[in-house]
N, C-alpha and C positions, 0 to 999 in steps of 0.2 A: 256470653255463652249460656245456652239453654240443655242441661245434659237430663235428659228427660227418663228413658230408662233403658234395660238392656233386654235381652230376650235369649230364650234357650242357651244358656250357659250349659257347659257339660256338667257332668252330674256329677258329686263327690264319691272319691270311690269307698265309702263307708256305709253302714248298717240304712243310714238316714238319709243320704245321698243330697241332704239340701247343705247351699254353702250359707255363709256371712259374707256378704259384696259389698268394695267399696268403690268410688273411684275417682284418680287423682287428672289432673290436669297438668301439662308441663309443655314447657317450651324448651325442646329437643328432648334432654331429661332432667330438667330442671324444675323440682314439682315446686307450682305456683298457689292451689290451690285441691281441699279434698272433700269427698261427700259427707252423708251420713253413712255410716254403717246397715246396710239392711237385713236383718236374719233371716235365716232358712227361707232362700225363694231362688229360685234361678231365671226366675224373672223376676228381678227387683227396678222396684220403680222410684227415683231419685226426686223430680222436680226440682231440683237448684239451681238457679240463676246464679252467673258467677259475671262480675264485669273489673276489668283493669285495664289501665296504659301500660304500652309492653316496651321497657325503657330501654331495651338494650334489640339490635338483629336477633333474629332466628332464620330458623330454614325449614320445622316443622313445628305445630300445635298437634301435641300425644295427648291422647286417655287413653291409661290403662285401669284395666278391671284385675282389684287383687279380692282374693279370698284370705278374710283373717283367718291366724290360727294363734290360739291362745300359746301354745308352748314353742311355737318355732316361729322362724321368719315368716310373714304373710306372704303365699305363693300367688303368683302373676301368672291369671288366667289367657289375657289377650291385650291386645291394643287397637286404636285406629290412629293412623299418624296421616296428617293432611300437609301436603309443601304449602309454604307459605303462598307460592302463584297461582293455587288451586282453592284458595279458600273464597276469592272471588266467585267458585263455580258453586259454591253451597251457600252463598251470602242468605241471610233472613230465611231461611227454608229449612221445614223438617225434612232429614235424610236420615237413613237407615243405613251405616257401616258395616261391613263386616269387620268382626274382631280378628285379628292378623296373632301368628304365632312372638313368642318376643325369645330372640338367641341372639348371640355375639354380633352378628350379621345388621340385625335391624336395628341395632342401637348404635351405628354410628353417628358421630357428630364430628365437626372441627377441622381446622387448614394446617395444610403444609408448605411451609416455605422452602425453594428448592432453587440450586444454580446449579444446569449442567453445562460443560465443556468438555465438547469433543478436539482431541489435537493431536500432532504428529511429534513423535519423537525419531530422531534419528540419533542411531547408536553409535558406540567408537569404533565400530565395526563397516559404517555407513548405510546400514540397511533401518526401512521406516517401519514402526509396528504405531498402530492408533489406540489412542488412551482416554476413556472418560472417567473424567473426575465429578463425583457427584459429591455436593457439598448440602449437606441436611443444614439447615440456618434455625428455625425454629417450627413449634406449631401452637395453635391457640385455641382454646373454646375444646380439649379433648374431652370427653365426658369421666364421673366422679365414682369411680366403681368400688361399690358396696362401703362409701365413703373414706376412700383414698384413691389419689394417684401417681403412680409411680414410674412415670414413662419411660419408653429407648423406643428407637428405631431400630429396625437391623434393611439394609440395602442387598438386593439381589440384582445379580443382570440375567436373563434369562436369552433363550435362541428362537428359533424360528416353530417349535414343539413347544414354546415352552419349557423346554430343560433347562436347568439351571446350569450356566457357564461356568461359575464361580463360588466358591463358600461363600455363604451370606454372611454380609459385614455388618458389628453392629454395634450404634454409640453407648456412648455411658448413659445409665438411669439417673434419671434426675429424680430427687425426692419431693414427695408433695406438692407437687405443681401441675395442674390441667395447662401453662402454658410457659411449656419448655423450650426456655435454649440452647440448641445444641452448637452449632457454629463448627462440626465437621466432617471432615472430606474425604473420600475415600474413592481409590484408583481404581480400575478395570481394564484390564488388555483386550480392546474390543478387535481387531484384525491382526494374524500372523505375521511377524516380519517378511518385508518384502525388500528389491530392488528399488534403493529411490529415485520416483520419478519427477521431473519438475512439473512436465505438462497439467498433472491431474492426482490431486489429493488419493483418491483412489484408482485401484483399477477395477475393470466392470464386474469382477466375481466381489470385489471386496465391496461394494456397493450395494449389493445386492443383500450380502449376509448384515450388513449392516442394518440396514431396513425392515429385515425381519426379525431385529434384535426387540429387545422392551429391556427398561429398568422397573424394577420393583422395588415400592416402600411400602415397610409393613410397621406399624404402630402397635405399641404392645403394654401393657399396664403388669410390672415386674409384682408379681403374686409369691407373698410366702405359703399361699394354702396347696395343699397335696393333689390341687387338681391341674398345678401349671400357668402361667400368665394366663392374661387375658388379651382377648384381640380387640382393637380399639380402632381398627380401620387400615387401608392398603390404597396404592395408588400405583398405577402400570402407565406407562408413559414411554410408546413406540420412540426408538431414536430414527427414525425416519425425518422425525419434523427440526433434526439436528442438519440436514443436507443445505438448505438453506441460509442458518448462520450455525455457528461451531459452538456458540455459545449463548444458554439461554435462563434467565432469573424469571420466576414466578410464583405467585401464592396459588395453591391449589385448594378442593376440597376433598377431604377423606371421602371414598367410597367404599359401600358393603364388600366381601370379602368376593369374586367370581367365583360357583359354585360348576365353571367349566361348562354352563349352557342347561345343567340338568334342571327340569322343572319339577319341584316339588307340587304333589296335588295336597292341598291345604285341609286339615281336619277341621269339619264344623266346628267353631268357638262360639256360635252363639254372634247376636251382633245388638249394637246400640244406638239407640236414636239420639241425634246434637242437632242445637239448632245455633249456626255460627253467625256472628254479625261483627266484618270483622272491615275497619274504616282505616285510612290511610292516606292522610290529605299533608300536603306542601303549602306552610303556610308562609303569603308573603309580607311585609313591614304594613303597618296602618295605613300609611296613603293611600295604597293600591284598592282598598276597601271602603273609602271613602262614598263613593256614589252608592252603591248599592247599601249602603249599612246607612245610612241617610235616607235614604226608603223606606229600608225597615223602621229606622227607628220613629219618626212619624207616624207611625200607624194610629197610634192613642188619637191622633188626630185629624183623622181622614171622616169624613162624613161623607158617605154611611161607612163604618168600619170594614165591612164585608169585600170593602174597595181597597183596601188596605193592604201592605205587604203583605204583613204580619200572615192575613186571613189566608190571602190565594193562595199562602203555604201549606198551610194548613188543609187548603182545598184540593191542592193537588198531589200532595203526598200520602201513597198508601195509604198508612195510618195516622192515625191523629198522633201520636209519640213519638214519630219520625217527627215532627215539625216542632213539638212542645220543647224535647230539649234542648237545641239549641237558641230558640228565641228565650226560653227562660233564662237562661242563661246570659244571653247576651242582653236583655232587661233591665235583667239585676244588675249586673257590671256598670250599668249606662245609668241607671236607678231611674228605669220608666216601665218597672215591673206593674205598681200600683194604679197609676194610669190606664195599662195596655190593658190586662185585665179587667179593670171595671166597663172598658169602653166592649169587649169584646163578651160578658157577663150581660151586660145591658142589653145587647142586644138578640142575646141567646133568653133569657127572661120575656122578652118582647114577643118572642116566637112561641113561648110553652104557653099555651093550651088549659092545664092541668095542675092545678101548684101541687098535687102528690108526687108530679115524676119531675118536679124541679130539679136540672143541675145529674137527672140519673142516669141520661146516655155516656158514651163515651165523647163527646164532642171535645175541640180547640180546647173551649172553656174548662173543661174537668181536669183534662189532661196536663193543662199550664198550669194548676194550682195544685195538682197532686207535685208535681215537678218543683212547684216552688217550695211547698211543704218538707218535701224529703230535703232540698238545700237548705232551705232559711232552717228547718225544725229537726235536726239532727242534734242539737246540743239539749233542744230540749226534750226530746225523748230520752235520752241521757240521763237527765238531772229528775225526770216524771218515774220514768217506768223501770231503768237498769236497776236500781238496788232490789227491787221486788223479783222480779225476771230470775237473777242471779238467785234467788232466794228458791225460786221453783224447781230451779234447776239441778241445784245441790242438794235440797231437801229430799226429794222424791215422795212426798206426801200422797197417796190413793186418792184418787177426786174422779175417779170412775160414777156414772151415775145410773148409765143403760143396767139396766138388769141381765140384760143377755153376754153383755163384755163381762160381768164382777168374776173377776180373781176367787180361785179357789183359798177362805181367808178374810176375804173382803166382805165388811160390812156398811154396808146401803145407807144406811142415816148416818155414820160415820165420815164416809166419800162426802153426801150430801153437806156436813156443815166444815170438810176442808177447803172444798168447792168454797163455799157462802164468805167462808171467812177471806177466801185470796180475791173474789173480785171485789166485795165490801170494802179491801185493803186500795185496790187497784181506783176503783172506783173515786175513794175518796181522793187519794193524790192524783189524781184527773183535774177532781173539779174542784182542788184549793190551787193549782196549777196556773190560773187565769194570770198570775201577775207576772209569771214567767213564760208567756208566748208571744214570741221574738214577734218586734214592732211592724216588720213586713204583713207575718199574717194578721194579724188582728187589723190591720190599712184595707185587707183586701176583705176580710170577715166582714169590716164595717160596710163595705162599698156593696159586698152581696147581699146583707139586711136591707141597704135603702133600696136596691131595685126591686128586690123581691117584696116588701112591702109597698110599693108604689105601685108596681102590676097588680096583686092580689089584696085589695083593700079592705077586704070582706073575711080575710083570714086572716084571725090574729095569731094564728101559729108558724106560718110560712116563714116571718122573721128570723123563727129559729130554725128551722127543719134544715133553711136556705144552708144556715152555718155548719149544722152537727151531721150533714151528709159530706161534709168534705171533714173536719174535725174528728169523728168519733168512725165514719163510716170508712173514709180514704186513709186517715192518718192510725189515730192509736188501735183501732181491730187489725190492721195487717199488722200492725209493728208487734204486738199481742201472738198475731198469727206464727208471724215468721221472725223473731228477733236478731238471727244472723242476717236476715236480707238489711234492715236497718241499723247495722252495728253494736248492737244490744247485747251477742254473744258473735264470738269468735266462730263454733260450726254453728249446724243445724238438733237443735236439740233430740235429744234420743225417744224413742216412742212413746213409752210411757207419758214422759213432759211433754210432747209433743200434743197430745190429745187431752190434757190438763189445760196444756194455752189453748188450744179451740174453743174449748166446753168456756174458757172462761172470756174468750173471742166474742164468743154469738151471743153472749152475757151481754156485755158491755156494747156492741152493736145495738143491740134491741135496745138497752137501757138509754144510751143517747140519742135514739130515733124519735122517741117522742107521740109514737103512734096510740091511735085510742085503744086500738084491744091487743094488749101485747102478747099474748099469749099465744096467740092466731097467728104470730109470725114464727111460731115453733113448726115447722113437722111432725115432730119428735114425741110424744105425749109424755116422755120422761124432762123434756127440754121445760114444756109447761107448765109442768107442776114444780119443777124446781123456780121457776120465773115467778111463782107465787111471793115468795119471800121478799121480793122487791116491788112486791104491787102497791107498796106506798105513797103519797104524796109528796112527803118525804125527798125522795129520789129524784122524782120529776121536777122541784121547788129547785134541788141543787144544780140540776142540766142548765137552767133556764138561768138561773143567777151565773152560772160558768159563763153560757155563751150569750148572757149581755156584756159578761166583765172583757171577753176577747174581741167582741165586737163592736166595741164604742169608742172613739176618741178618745181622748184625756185618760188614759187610765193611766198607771201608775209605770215605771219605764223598768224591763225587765232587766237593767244592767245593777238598777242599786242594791240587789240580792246578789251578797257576794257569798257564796258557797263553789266550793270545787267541783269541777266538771269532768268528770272520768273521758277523756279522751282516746286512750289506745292504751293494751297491755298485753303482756305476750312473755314465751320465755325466746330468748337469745342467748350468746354468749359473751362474752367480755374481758377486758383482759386486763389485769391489776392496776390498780394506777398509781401503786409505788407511794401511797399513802403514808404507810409502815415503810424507816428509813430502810431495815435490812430484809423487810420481805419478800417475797419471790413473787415476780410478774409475771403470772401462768394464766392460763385462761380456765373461765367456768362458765358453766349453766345457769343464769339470775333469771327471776320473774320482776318483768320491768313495767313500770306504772308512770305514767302520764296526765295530768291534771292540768286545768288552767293557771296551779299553784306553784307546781314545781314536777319536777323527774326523777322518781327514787326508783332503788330496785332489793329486793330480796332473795333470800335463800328460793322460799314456796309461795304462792298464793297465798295471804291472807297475813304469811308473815309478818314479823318487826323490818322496816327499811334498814340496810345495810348504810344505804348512801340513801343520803339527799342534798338533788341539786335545782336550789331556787331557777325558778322560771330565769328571773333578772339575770342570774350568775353564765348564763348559756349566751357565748358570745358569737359563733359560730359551729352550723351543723354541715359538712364535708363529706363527700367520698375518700374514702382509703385507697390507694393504689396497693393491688394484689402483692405486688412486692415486698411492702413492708413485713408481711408474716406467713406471703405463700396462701394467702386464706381468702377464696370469694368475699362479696357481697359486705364487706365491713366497710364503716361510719365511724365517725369521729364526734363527738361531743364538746367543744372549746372550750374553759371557761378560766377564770382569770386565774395571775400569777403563770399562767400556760399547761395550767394541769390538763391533763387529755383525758378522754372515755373514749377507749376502741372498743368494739362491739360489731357483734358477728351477725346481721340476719339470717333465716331459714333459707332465703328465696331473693332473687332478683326485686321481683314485684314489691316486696315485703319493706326489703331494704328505701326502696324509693318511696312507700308509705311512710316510716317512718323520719326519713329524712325531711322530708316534704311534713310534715304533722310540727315536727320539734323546730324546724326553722319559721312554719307560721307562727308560733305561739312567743316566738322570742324575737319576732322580726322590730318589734319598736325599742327593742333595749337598747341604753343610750349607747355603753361602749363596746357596741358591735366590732364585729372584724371586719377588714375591709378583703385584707391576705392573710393565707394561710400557707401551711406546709402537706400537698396532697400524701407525704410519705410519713412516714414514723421515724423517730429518732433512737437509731441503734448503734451499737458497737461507737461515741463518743461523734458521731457526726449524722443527720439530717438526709435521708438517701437520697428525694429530691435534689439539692441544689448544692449537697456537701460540705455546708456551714458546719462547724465545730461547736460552735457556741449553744446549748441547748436553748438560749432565750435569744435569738437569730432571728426578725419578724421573718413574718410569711414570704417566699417566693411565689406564690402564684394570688391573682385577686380572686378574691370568694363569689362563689354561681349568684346574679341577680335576686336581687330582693324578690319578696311575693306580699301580696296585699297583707297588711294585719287580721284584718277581719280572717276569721280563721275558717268560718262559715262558706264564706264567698272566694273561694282562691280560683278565678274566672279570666281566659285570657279571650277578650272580647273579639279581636282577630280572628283566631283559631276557631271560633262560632261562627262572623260572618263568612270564612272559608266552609265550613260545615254546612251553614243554607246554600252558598253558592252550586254546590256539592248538588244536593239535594234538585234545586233549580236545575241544576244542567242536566241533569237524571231525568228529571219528570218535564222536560224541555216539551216533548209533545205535550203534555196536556197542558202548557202554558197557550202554546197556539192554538189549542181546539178550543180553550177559556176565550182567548181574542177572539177566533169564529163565532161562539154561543154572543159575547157582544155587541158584533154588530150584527148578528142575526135578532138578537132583543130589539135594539135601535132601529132597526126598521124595520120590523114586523111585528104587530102586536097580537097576532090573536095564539094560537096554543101552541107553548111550549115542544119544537123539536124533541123528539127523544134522545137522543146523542147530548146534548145538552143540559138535561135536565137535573143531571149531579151535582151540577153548578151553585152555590148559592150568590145570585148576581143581584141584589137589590138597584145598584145604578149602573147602567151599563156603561156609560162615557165615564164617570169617574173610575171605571176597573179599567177599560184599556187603557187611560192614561196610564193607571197603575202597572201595567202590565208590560206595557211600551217600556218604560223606563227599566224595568227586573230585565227585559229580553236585552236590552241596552248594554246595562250595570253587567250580567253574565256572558255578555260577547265579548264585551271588555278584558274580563279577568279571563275567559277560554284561551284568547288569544296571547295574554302574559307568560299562563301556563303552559301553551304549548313552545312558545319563545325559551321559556326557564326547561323543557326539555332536551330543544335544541341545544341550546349551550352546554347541558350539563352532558348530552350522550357525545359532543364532540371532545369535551376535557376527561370523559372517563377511558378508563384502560381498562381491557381485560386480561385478568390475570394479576389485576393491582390488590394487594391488602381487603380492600373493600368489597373487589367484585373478582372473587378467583375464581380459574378456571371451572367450571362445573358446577358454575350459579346460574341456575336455571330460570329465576327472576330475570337476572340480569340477559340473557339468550333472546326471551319472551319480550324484553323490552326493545332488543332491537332488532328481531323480527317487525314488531309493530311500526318502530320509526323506522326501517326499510318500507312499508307499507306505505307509511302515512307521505313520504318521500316519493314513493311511485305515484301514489296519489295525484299530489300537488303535481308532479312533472306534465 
């Protein structure tokens, strides 16, 4: 997600009338993700790039736009909410929402489980009156209002106006739970005693009022505040569709309340621009991928490369970052990252011109090593730049330099040697940094010196420039830039910091550039003169020793530096673990920390560790079943003797980071688990599987291993599903690539215009190439459409998975009715 920014917010209705905007992301209302704060603007402009796996169904992606307010709750300006079958229509594209109003109404979420049965009773009397028994069973996924839920249903039958037949019936509240079972049933006299007749269930007036009947379920969150429950959704359900059979079980979806057809005319809220990229691919077992990922992976060795899988992906995909990440990806997993790159570098070198703009378009090449950097260089950004970062952050040091910004207070030569002293800082653990940059890049650094020095023989600076434009330019200035986009901080830092890392950004860019007159790369004439300070030789002496030390063979192996790697930290909540024989197993609010060394947690940031639990000691990491304490989103922590760590995430998304983090880092410990227990052990028995015995191995076997490597957690499948993806998408330009070859092949004089986007060095070795991709993707189209056949003929509508009034699921077979007429 790209949430760009928002536009004409209403005005606040105070002296000043500017708000404080933020805004959160959620899937239905479940926030997964939040901005920066921006003050006083009503058009505030965000920039944040937010990306996650969405591990559980939805039905919408929300952003709402809230207005802080220091002494009360933050008020909720507006929303855009997208259905999930509709995010295909905004894929890769800026669009402009409008912001929708947010009441009881727009916040539905979640199912209802229902069995009706219509039936005939005959009395002692011999006369027949008809009876529906409506049986509430369950609901699931209800939403979490103002962090509790307290559910009941109440059941109405209503008439042919709409009038209500009967007092509305209504079950017990269930405490704490978004997914209640209720399990009952309630009567209705839906026709007057009549004469029984054997011929005919009904007779034709009783048929009639019948069909104009409805049941009503209405869902309700039991409120102790003085304004009344809350409405959490309703469902109307003609007994028309009863005529048929008498009796009918199904999952439903809650719908907004019917507002009886009145159209509300919407007040301006203002609206926001998103840019969604939102991917959803069925991935199948490795054989199925076997031919076409055997193409791909060749590529390193195709002469001329350009002939290559790898390339024509790259050729025919929009952008160059549609293509990077998945082949990086799948490289790495396969380890012919080193290889594919040099060969596709070499050849990009071959082509410049110019050794100043070496490596500076956006090309395959840039794109595929920026991609490998952010994978393979995530630990070492970490261990380089987070202790400093953090330091910026919490300090708030003035490092203002412009004359025209200085704070009334602020003094100029002051800012200037706060400034001096943080990149001086920054700088230095840069370039002592060399012996801990992961063995991947420094393979590829080396392979981009020798080409670049072999092209430009005559420049003895290219060598390096080759390096410190991906090193200083791609890598450590944006992570400098933006430390939430590369895991450095949790948000986006606040303005002030925010403009302290720039100034200290276009520092450290210049200074690794390498260029002869540095100064000349300023605009700024304030930028200049502070660049003075670093006009030493000095400076340039340590770049150039940096980027021989990451660029050369043999260097020293970044793993025999054993120091801890801050890997994830956050607060959660947690729940006692009976440490203390008589003390109370309550839950709390812990700040929890993550290293390559072990998993403590404390009271605050920065505190003494309450707990510490060695790396080794962590035998398995589990989902909780909601049961065990009524509580979303909780994890389990295993570790010997069968001592447990429950623990609460914020979020869906959050919960699965963390799981996925704690299980790579402890996935080689010898006495792992194989089974576990998905429930918690209460009241002297195991609620999973009912064992008594609290040290009862596991009933259920533990989720699949994931690589060690904590770096690289790549499932090379699900990437060559990703190209296939991509291929089948950009299918036309793979044909008009075959046209431009043999249009090359036998005709030589000037280049077709339709053609010339092309980069075709050989023309028969690309169609070969090409032949085979059109091959390898007819293959797997046709698996996929097989695997939907099967799966639309075993689905049900109305089942648990696909209840009534799943509009995904309506859309899907609209299409295979289509695709069905089609074929006939």
């Amino acid at each position: 997600l790209s949430l760009g920014e928002a536009k004409n917010l209403p005005t606040y209705p105070g002296p000043n009338k500017m708000r404080d905007c933020y805004c959160t992301v959620n899937l239905d209302q479940e926030e997964v993700f939040r901005t920066k704060i921006v003050e006083k603007s009503l058009c505030p402009f965000y920039g944040e790039d937010f990306y996650c796996e969405i591990p559980r169904t939805f039905r919408h992606l929300s952003f709402y736009i809230f207005d802080r307010d220091v002494f009360r709750r933050d008020s909720i300006i507006g929303k855009v909410a997208i259905q999930k079958e509709d995010l295909q229509k905004y894929h890769n594209r800026d669009t402009w929402f409008q912001l929708q109003h947010v009441d009881a109404d727009s916040e539905v979420q979640g199912k209802v489980h229902l069995e009706l049965r219509l039936s005939e009773v005959i009395t002692d009397t011999g006369v027949v009156c008809h009876k529906l028994a409506t049986r509430v069973l369950e609901c699931q996924g209800l939403p979490i209002v103002n962090g509790q839920c307290d559910p009941y249903a109440t059941v109405t039958l209503a008439g042919p106006s709409r009038q209500v037949l009967h007092k509305a019936k209504k079950t017990k509240v269930k405490k704490k739970t978004n997914n209640p079972h209720f399990d009952e049933v309630f009567y209705f006299e839906v026709t007057r005693p009549s004469s029984y007749n054997k011929k005919s269930h009904f007779d034709i007036e009783d048929v009639d009022e019948v069909d104009k009947m409805e049941i009503r379920v209405d869902l309700w969150n039991a409120s102790n505040l003085k304004f009344g429950d809350e409405f959490l959704g309703e469902l109307r359900l003609p007994l028309k569709f009863l005529r048929q059979s008498s009796s009918y079980e199904a999952w439903y979806f809650l719908q907004p309340r019917d507002n009886g057809n009145k159209s509300l005319k919407p007040d301006d809220l203002g609206s926001l621009r998103l840019n969604v990229v939102y991917t959803e691919d069925h991935v199948f077992s490795s054989d199925y991928y076997s031919p076409l990922r055997d193409v791909l992976l060749k590529s390193a060795d195709v002469e001329p490369v350009s002939a290559s899988a790898a390339h024509i992906l790259g050729e025919v995909c929009r952008e160059k970052q549609e293509a990077a990440i998945p082949l990086v990806r799948l490289f790495l997993h396969y380890g012919r990252i080193v290889p594919f790159i040099s060969a596709i570098a070499n050849a990009e070198v071959k082509r410049t011109q110019d050794p100043n703009t070496i490596f500076r378009g956006n090309s395959l090449t840039s794109k595929c090593i920026d991609e490998t950097m952010k994978l393979a260089g995530m630990h070492y950004l970490q261990v380089t730049l987070k202790p400093i970062i953090d330091e910026i952050c919490q300090v708030h040091k003035p490092c203002e330099i412009d004359p025209v910004k200085l704070k009334d207070g602020e003094n100029l030569e002051n800012n200037r040697e706060n400034l001096r002293q943080y990149v001086d800082r920054i700088f230095t653990v840069i370039t002592k940094s060399g012996v801990s940059c992961p063995t991947v890049m420094c393979d590829i650094f080396f392979s981009l010196r020798e080409s670049a020095a072999k092209r430009f023989q005559g420049d003895l600076d290219v060598r390096y420039t080759a390096v410190s434009s991906f090193i200083f330019l791609r890598f450590f200035a944006p992570a400098i830039l933006s430390p939430n986009l590369f895991q450095l901080t949790p948000h986006h830092p606040d303005p002030q910091t925010s403009r302290t890392l720039t100034l200290i950004s276009k520092t450290i860019q210049t200074l690794g550039s390498l260029s002869k007159s540095k100064s000349a790369n300023f605009k700024e004439s304030y930028m200049a003169s502070f660049y003075d300070y670093f006009n030493e030789q000095k400076y340039a002496d340590a770049v150039k020793n940096f980027l021989d030390l990451i660029s050369s063979s043999g260097r020293r192996d970044h793993k025999s530096i054993e120091q801890p790697i801050l890997l994830k930290e956050g607060f959660m909540i947690k729940r006692a673990q009976g440490r203390k024989r008589f003390g109370m197993k309550n839950f709390k609010k812990r700040w929890f920390r993550l290293t390559n060394h072990e998993f403590t947690y404390q009271k605050s940031k920065g505190d003494h560790p309450l707990c510490s639990i060695p790396i080794e000691n962590i035998l398995a990491v589990e989902r909780l079943e909601e049961e065990s304490f009524k509580m979303k989103n909780m994890f389990q922590v295993i570790q010997p003797e069968r001592r447990v760590l429950y623990i609460q995430a914020n979020n869906c998304v959050e919960a699965k980071d963390w799981i996925d983090i704690l299980t790579k880092v402890s996935q080689c410990n010898k006495k792992r688990l194989t089974v576990y227990h998905p429930s918690a052990y209460l009241n002297g028995h195991w609620l999973c599987c009912k064992a008594t015995a609290d040290n009862t191995p596991g009933c259920t076997p533990c989720t699949g291993g994931l690589p060690a490597n904590i770096q690289l957690d790549i499932d090379g499948d699900r990437e060559t599903e990703r190209i296939y993806s991509l291929f089948n998408l950009y299918m036309p330009k793979l044909e008009k690539m075959q046209e431009a070859c043999g249009s090359k092949s036998v005709y030589d004089g000037p280049e077709e215009e339709e053609y010339s986007t092309f980069v075709i060095d050989d023309p028969k070795e690309t169609y070969k190439t090409l032949k085979l991709i059109i091959e390898g993707v007819g293959t797997l189209e046709q698996e996929h459409a097989q695997y939907k056949r099967d799966k639309f003929k075993k689905t049900k509508y109305g089942s648990q998975e696909h209840p009534i009034g799943d509009k995904s699921f309506q859309t899907y077979i609209r299409q295979q009715s289509e695709i069905s007429a089609h074929s006939i």
